[in-house]
N, C-alpha and C positions, 0 to 999 in steps of 0.2 A: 313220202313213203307210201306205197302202195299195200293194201291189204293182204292176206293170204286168202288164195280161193276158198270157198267152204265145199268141204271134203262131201261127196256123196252121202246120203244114209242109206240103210240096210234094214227094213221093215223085219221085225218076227209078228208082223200082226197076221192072223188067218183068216183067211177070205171066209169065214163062218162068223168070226166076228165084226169084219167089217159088212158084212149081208144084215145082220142083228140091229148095227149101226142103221146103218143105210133106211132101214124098212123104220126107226125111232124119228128118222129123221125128214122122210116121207109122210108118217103120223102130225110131224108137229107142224108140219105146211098148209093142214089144214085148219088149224087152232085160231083163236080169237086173239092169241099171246103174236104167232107167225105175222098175222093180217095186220097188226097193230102196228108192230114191230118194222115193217116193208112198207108203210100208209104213205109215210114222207115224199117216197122214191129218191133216198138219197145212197150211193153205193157208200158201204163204209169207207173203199180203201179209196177213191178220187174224191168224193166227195160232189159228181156231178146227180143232177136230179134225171130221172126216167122215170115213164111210165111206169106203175106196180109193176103190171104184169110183165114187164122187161129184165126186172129183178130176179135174179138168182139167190138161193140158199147157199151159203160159202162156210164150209168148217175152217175156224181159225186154226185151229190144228188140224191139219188132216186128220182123216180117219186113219192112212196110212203109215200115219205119223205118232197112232197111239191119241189123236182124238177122238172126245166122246160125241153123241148129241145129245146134248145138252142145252138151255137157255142160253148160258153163259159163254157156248164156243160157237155161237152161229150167229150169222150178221146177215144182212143183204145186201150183195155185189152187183153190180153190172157184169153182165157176157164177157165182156174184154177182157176187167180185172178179175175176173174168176180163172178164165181162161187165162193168163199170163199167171195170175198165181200159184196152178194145178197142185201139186204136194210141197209147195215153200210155204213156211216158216213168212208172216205177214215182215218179220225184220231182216229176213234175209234179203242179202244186198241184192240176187239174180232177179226178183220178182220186180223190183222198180226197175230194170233195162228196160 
């Protein structure tokens, strides 16, 4: 049995609060929590190691998507898996093709 596609979403979020976001989340890449947090160089979603400085800041929820920045919704990606996952949802099935 194959699944049902997952249907589009439909943002009401305004480009004023994702700017708000964006500039919180800009702020905390410079913190001692960020540099800590990225030390490893492990991407959360592969799990392969990279240079720090090759790491990305990745909102588990998009911003787009009605995430905040926050500690708690930001990880560090590798370029690939940031890029494959652009506004998916980390369990949505499109972002692992």
């Amino acid at each position: 049995m194959t699944e049902p596609p997952i249907e589009p979403f439909f943002s009401d979020i305004d480009d004023e609060e994702i700017r708000r976001e964006r500039k919180k989340a800009k702020d905390l890449k410079n913190t001692a929590w960020w540099k800590n947090k990225r030390s490893n160089g492990i991407c959360h979603y592969c799990g392969k190691k990279f240079k720090v400085e090759e790491l990305t800041m990745d909102h588990l929820i998009p911003l787009i998507r009605g995430g905040k920045s926050v500690k708690a919704n930001l990880v560090p990606a590798c370029k690939e898996c940031n890029f494959k996952k652009k506004h998916s949802l980390p369990f949505e099935k499109e972002f692992f093709q």
